[in-house]
C-alpha positions as CSV (number, residue, x, y, z in Angstrom):
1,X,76.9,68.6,14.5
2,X,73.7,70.4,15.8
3,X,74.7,73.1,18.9
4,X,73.1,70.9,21.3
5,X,75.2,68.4,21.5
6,X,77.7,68.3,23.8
7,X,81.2,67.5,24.3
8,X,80.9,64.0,25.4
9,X,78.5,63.0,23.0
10,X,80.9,64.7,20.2
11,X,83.4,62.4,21.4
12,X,81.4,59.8,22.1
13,X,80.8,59.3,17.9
14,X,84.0,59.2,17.7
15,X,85.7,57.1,20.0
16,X,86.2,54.7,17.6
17,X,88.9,57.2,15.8
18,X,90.2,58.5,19.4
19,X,90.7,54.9,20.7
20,X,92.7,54.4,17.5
21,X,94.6,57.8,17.3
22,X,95.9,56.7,21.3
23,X,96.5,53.4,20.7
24,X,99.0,54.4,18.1
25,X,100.4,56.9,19.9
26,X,100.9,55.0,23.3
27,X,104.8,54.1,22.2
28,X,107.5,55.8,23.1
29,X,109.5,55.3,19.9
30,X,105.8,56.3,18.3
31,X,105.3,59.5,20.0
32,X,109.6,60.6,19.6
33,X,108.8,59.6,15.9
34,X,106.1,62.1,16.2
35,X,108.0,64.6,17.6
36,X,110.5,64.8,15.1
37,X,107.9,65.1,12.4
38,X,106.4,67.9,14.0
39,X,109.8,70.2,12.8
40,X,108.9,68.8,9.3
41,X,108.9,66.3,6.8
42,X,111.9,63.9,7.2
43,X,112.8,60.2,5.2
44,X,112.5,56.9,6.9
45,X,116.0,57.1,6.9
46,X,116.3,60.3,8.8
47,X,113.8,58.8,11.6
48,X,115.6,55.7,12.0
49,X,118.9,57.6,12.9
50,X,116.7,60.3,15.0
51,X,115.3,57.1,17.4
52,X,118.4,55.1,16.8
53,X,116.8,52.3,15.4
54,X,117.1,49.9,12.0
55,X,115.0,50.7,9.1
56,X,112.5,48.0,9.2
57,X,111.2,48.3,13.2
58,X,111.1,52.2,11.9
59,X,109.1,50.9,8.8
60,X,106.5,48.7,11.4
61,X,105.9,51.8,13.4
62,X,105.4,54.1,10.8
63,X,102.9,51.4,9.5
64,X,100.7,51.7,12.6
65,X,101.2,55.6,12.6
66,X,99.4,55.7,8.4
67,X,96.9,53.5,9.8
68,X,96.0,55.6,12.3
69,X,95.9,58.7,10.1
70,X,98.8,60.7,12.1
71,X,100.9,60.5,9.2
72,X,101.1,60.8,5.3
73,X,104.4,59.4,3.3
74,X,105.5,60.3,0.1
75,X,107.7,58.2,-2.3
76,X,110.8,60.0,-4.3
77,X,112.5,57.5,-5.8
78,X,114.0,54.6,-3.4
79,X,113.3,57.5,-0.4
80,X,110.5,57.0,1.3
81,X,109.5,60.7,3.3
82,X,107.0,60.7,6.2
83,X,105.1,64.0,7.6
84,X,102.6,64.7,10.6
85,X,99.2,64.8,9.5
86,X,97.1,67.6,11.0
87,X,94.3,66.7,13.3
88,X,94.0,65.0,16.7
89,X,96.9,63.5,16.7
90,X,99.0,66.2,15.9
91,X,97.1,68.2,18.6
92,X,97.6,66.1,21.2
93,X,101.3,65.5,20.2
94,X,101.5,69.6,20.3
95,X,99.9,69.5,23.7
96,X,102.2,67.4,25.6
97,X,105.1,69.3,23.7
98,X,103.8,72.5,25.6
99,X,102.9,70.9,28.7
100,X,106.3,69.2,28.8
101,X,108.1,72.5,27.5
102,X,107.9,73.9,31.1
């Protein structure tokens, strides 16, 4: 992107990624999920006991989270493990961590 342009045109090329990124993260159970994967990478298994959930609902929002580019998996074996994926998601995750902190 050239200097001149600004901020709300940056965003406004992208809104199709933002919209996205919030729509996935406008869950509670999304956002918690988030926040435990912000410590590290941890299984499906882990997650689901972390939110106090079954397996498969877990597996649905994880789903939404890939899609949306704020996580990545990894399969070892039968164990499925999930991470945060750097970027906007993550940031914005980190942000309402600090804000929140206080």
């Amino acid at each position: 992107m050239s200097k001149s342009t600004s901020i709300t045109e940056q965003l406004a090329n992208n809104v199709d990624t933002a919209t996205g990124v919030l729509k996935a993260l406008s869950n509670e159970t999304r956002i918690k999920l988030m926040c435990m994967l912000m410590d590290g990478e941890k299984s499906a298994g882990e997650l689901a006991q972390g939110v106090d959930m079954r397996l498969p609902a877990i597996s649905q929002h994880l789903s939404k989270m890939r899609a949306a580019g704020l996580v990545v998996s990894r399969r070892n074996a039968q164990t499925i493990y999930y991470k945060a994926k750097g970027g906007v998601g993550h940031a914005i995750v980190r942000t309402l961590c600090d804000y929140y902190r206080e």
